[in-house]
GUMI-323886 format. One line per field, with one value per residue (C-alpha): residue number from 1; x, y, z negated. Coordinates in steps of 0.001 Angstrom, whole numbers, always signed. Example, Ala and Ser with C-alpha at 12.3 -4.5 7.8 and 13.67 -1.06 7.14 Angstrom:
k c(1,2)
px c(+12300,+13670)
py c(-4500,-1060)
pz c(-7800,-7140)
END
This chain:
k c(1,2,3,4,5,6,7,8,9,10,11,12,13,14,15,16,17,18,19,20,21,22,23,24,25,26,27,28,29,30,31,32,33,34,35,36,37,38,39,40,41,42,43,44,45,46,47,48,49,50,51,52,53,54,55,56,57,58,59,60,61,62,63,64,65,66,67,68,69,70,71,72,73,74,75,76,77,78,79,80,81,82,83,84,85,86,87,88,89,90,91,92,93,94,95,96,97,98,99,100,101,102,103,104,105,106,107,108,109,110,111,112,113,114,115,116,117,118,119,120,121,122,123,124,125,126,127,128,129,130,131,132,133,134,135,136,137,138,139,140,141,142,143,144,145,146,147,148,149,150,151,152,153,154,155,156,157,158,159,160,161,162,163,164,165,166,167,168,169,170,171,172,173,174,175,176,177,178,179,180,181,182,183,184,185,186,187,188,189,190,191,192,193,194,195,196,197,198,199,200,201,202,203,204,205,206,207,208,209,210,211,212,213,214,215,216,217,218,219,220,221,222,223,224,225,226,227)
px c(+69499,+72763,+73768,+73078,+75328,+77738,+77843,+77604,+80588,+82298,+82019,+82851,+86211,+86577,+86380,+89005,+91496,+90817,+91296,+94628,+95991,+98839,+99317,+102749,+103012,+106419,+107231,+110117,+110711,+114002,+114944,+117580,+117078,+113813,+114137,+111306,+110417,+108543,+106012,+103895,+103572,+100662,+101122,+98752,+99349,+103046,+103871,+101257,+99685,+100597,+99799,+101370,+100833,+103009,+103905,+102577,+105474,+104135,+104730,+102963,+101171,+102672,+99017,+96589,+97548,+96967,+99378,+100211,+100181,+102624,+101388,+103691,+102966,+105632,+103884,+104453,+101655,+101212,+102627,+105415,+104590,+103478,+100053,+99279,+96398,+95737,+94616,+93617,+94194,+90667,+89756,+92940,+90604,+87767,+89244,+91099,+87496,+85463,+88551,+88309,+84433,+85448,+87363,+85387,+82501,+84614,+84967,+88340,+89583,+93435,+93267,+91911,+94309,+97255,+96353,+96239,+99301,+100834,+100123,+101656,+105446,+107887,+110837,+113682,+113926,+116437,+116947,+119639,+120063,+122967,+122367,+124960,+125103,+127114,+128739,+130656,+129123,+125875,+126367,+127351,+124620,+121724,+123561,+122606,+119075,+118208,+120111,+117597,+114679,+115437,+115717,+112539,+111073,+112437,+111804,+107790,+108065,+109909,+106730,+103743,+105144,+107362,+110541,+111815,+114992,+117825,+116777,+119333,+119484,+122778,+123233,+126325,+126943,+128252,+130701,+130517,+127910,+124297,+122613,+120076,+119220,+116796,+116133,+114074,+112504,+110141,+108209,+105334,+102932,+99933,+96920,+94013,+91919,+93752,+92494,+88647,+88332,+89875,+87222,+84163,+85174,+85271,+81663,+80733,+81639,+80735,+77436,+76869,+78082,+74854,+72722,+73646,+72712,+69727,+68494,+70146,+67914,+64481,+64718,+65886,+63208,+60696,+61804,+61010,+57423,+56783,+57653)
py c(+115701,+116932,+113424,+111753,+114380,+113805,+109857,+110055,+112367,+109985,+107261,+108998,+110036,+106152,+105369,+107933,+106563,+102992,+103808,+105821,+103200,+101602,+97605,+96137,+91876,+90685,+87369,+84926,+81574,+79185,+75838,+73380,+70348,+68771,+71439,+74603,+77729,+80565,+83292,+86219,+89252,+91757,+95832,+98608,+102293,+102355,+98712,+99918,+97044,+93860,+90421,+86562,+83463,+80859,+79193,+75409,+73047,+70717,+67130,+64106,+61566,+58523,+56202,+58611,+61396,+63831,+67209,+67122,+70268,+70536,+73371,+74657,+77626,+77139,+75013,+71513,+68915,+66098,+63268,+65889,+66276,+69275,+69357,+67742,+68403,+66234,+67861,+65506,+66213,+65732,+69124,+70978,+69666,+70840,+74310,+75025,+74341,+76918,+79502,+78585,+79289,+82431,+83841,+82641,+84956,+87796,+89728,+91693,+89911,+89970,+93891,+94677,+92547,+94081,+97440,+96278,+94918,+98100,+99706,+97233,+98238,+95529,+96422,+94401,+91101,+88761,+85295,+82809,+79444,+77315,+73903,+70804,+67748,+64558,+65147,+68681,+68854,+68494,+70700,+73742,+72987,+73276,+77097,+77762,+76094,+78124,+80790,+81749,+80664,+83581,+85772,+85117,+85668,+88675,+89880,+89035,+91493,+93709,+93802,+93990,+95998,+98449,+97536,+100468,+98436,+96643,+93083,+90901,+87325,+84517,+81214,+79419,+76293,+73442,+70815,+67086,+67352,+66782,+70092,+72694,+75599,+78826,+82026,+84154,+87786,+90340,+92827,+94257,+97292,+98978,+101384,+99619,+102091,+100063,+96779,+98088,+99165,+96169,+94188,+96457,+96511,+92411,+92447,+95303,+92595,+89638,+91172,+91715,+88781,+87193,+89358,+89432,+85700,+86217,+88367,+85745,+83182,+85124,+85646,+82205,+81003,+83504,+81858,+78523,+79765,+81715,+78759)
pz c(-92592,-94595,-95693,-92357,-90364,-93136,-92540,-88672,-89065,-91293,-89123,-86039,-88318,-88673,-85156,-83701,-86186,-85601,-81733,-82625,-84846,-83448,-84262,-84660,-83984,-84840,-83955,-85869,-84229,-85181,-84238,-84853,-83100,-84767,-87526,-86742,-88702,-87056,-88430,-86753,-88541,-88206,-89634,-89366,-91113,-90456,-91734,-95132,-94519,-93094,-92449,-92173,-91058,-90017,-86801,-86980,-85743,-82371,-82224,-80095,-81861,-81183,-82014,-79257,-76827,-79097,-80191,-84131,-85630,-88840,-91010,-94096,-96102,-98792,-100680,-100834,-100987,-103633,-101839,-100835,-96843,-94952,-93580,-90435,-87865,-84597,-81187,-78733,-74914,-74568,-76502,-74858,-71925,-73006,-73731,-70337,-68772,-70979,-70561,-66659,-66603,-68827,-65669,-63305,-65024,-65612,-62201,-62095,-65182,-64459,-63120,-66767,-68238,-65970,-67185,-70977,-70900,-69748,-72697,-74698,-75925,-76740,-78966,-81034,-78055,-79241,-77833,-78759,-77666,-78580,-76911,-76315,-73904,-74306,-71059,-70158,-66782,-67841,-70393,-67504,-65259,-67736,-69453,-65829,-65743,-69189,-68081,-65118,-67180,-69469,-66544,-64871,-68495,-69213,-65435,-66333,-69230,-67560,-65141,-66877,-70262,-71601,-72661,-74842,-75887,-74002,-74774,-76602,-74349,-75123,-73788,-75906,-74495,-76946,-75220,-75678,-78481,-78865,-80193,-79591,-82013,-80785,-82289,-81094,-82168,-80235,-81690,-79426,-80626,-79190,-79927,-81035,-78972,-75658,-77419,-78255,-74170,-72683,-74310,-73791,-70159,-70048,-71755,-69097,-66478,-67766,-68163,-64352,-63187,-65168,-64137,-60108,-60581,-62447,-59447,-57253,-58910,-58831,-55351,-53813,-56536,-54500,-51066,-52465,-52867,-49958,-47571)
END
């Protein structure tokens, strides 16, 4: 009896600091015209322990309509390219249309979502872009074209997080040259606790969706027979 107090209180120990843990995701992208380098970052305990993976470049295939994935993790292969994997339009297809019927199952999906995402801080938001156009001109109107996509961005964030920093957004145009370079930063944190409910509320919902058409079923199945 002892020992199994002991391990139920042990576990219940685990569980209140997994839900009070607070996970950081920093995000690294760079570009320079076809150049691209970008990495996401996971920490836990205080940035104790962390995580990395890189940011696969995306290119179209030019021989199907497929997305090429270019994957680089420092290391370069025998015949000295990066590794390269093909996604075809047919699976991005495939995968809107099970995420669709995922929504379409889940009944209040977006509320939970909504009040997720207010939990979620965002911290450190840098965006540069330095972009060029052969013609001055052209060069002006599109500043203003990226200009307002940045602002309808930022006013999205602005919305459904918490922006604890002044964000850090530049446009620089270049004149009379072709170029475009991008960096951007963000580094977003939560509680894990925020994480754990959001999903046990999606399986809560999901779960009576099926079974209002389970009942739905019986009965038009019992309708059948009676007639």
């Amino acid at each position: 009896m002892y020992v199994t107090l002991t391990v139920l209180g042990i576990v219940f120990l685990l569980l209140i600091l997994v839900c009070i843990m607070k996970l950081t995701i920093e995000t690294k992208i760079k570009t320079e015209n076809k150049d691209f380098d970008g990495e996401i970052r996971f920490f836990l305990y205080f940035r104790w322990l962390g995580y990395k993976m890189k940011i696969p470049a995306i290119d179209l295939d030019k021989e199907s309509p497929s997305i090429v994935f270019k994957e680089s993790d420092g290391a370069l292969e025998e015949d000295g390219e990066d590794k390269k994997k093909k996604f075809s339009i047919f699976e991005l297809m495939y995968d809107l249309e099970l995420f669709s019927e995922f929504l379409r199952n889940t009944v209040g999906f977006y509320k939970i979502l909504q009040k997720f995402l207010k939990k979620i801080s965002i911290t450190n938001l840098s965006w540069d872009t330095k972009f060029g156009l052969e013609e001055a001109d052209k060069t002006g109107a599109a500043c203003g074209v990226v200009w307002s996509l940045k602002g309808g961005i930022l006013g999205i964030l602005a919305k459904y997080m918490k922006l604890k920093s002044s964000p850090n957004m530049q446009v620089q145009p270049l004149f009379n040259q072709l170029y475009l370079s991008s960096s951007f930063q963000c580094m977003v944190s939560f509680r894990m606790g925020y994480a754990i409910l959001t999903v046990i509320k999606v399986l809560l919902h999901r779960r009576k969706v099926k079974g209002k058409r389970k009942v739905k079923f019986k009965h038009s199945k019992g309708r059948n027979i009676h007639v």
